[in-house]
N, C-alpha and C positions, 0 to 999 in steps of 0.2 A: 656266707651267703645272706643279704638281704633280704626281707619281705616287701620291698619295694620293687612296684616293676615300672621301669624309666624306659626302658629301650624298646624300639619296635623294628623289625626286621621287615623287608619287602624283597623276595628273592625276584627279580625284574632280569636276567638275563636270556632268557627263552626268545623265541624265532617269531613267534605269533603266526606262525605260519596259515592256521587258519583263515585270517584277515590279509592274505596275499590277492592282487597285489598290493593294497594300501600297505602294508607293513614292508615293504618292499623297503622302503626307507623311513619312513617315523615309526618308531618304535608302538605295540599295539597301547602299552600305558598312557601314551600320548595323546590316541583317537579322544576326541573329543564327545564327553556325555553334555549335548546341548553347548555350555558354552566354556567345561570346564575340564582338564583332561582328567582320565579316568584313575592317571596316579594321587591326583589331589583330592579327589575324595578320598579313598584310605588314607594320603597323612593328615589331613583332617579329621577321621573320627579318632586315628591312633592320639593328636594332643586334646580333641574334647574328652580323651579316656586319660587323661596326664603325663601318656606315654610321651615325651619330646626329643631322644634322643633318636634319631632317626639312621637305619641305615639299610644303605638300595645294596643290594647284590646285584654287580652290573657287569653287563658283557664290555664289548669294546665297543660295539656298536652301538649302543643306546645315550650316546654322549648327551641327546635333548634330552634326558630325566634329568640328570643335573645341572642344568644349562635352565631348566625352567623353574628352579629354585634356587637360583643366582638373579643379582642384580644386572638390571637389561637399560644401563644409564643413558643411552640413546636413546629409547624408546619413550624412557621417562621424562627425557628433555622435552621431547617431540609432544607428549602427549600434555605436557603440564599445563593445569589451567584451563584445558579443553570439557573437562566433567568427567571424560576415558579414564583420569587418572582414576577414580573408583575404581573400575574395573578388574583393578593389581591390586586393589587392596584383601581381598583374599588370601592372597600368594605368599606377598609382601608381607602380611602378619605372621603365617607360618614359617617363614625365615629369622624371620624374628623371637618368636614363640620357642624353634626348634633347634639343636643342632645337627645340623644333615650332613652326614659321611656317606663313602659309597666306597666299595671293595667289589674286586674283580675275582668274579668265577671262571678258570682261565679254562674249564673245561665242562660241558654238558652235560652232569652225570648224574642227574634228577635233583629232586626237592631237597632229600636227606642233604646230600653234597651242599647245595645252595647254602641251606640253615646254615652247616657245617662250619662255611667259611666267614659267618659273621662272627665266629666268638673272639679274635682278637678287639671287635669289640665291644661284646656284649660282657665278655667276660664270668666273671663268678655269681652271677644275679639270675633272676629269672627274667625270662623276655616275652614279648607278644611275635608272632609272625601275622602277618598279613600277604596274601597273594590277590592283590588290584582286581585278577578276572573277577572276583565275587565281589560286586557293590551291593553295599548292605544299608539299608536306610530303617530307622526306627522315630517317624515322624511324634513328635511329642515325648517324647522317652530317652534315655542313655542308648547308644551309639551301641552295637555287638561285643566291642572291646571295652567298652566300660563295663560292660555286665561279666564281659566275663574276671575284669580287675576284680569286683566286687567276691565275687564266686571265690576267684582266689584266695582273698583274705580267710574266707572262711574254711575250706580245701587244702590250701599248701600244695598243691599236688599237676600234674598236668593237666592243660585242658581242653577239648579240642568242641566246637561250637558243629553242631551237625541239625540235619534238619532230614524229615520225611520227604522222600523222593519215589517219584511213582517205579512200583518194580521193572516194571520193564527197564528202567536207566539205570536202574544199582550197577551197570557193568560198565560205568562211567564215572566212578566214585572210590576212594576207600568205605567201606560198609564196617558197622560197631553191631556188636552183639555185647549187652548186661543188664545189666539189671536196675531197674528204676528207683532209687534210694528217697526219691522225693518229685515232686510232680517237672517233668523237664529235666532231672537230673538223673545220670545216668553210669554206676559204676561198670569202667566198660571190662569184660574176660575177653574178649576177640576183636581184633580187624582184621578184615581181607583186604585189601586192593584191588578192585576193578574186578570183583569177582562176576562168573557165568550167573548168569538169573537164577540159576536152578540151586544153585550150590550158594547165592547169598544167606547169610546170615539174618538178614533182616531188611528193612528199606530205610532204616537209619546213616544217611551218608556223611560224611565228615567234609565240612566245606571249607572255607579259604580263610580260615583264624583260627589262630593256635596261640595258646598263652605253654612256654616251656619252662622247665625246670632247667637247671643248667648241664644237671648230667644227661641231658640229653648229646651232649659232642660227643661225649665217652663215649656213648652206646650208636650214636653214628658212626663213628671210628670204627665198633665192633660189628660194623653192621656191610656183609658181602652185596657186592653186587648183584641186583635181580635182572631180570629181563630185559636187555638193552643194555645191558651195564651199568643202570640208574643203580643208588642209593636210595631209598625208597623211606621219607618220616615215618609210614607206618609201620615199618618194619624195624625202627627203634622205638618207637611208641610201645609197640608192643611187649618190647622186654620190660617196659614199666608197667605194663599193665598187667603184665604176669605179679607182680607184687602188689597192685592194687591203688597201681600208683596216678590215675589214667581217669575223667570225669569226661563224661560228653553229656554237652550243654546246648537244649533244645531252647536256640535264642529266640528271642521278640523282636518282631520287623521282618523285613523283607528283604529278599535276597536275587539279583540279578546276575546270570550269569555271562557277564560281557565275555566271556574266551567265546561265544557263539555267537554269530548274527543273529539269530532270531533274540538271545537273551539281551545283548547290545541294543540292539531295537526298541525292545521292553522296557531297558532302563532309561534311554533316550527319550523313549514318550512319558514314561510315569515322572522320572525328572523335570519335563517340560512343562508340565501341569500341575505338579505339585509340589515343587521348589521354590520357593524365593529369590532370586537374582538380583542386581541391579540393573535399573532401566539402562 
């Protein structure tokens, strides 16, 4: 196993069904934050963190996530010369930048499953996950995923980026219970998942970045179905945390949680005002 981490995983097969009817047929990573869809922010902060080996965990449905990081040669005929061609230069760098694969999760059976089915190619390394709903911005500073890169070198260990959420919501979350080894760092002994208010652990939730180890397959493999049938990452997290293997990292920046209207809204206006674009 390496100390390098290359790969970043995006489990993108879900329904979005919150955003119905728009999801209806664009996929929700596609809803556009201002002018830019919501999947390309995460593979952009995944290569400003040196991750560039990219891979989408995709349904069958979602064919425009890969489709919008493909070359679109008509479009660039059309547009060449006009000034628009800026516009793709974004996109266009990160294809460049990155190699993007994409594997089918041929069945719904939560996060864990998702992960699961990336390791043909993540392989024997450790990896980042990213899940798009949480757009995270750290204006002037490293990106969520680089901090947590950094963390890593020093750690070795799993790592899961969490942040203080008002208790009433813990029942919308995986929840960490541990103990604070350094200011924001956090050796975790407990997660719930979506635990009742009363029986949270704490208001520490686990949000949509994950740096893993690789034996995390194994311990998804060993890990039964919960509630629904899902495969649930914190319920393999957790057998590494029983060894002490498990950090939750109270990151820097800001975090939007586009799987909601109200939090898509939030990120669409603070983007819009404090982004840089091209005209």
């Amino acid at each position: 196993m390496t100390d390098t981490v290359r790969c970043c995983v995006f489990p993108v097969a879900g329904l979005g069904t919150r955003f119905l009817p728009a999801t209806k047929a664009v996929p929700k990573e596609m809803l556009p934050v201002v002018d830019k869809p919501l999947i390309q922010y995460g593979v952009e902060e995944a290569a400003a963190a040196g991750l560039t080996q990219i891979c989408f965990v995709n349904g069958r449905h979602k064919q425009a996530i890969e489709n919008h990081f493909d070359r679109n040669v008509e479009l660039e005929q059309q547009i060449a010369g006009s000034g628009k061609e800026l516009l793709l230069e974004g996109v266009n760098g990160l294809m460049e930048q990155c190699r993007i694969s994409s594997i089918r999760q041929l069945q719904a059976k939560g996060l864990g499953h998702a992960i699961g089915c990336a390791e043909p190619v993540v392989g024997n390394e450790p990896f980042a996950v990213i899940l798009p709903d949480d757009l995270c911005v750290n204006p002037g500073g490293d990106g969520v995923l680089a901090q947590m890169v950094e963390l890593y070198k020093r750690y070795q260990c799993s790592i899961v980026a969490i942040e203080e959420v008002p208790m009433d919501q813990v029942n919308k979350y995986g929840v960490i219970a541990g103990t604070e080894e350094a200011e924001g760092i956090y050796r975790i002994e407990a997660m719930v998942e979506k635990p009742p208010v009363d029986q949270a652990p704490s208001n520490l939730a686990i949000i949509g970045r994950y740096l893993l180890t690789p034996d995390i397959f194994e311990l998804i493999r060993q890990t039964p179905p919960g509630k629904g049938g899902e495969i649930q990452i914190t319920d393999a997290l957790m057998k590494q945390a029983e060894q002490g293997r498990v950090i939750g990292y109270k990151f820097k920046g800001l975090r939007f949680d586009c799987g909601s209207v109200p939090g898509y809204v939030k990120a669409t206006n603070y983007c819009f005002e404090n982004l840089s674009r091209p005209d």
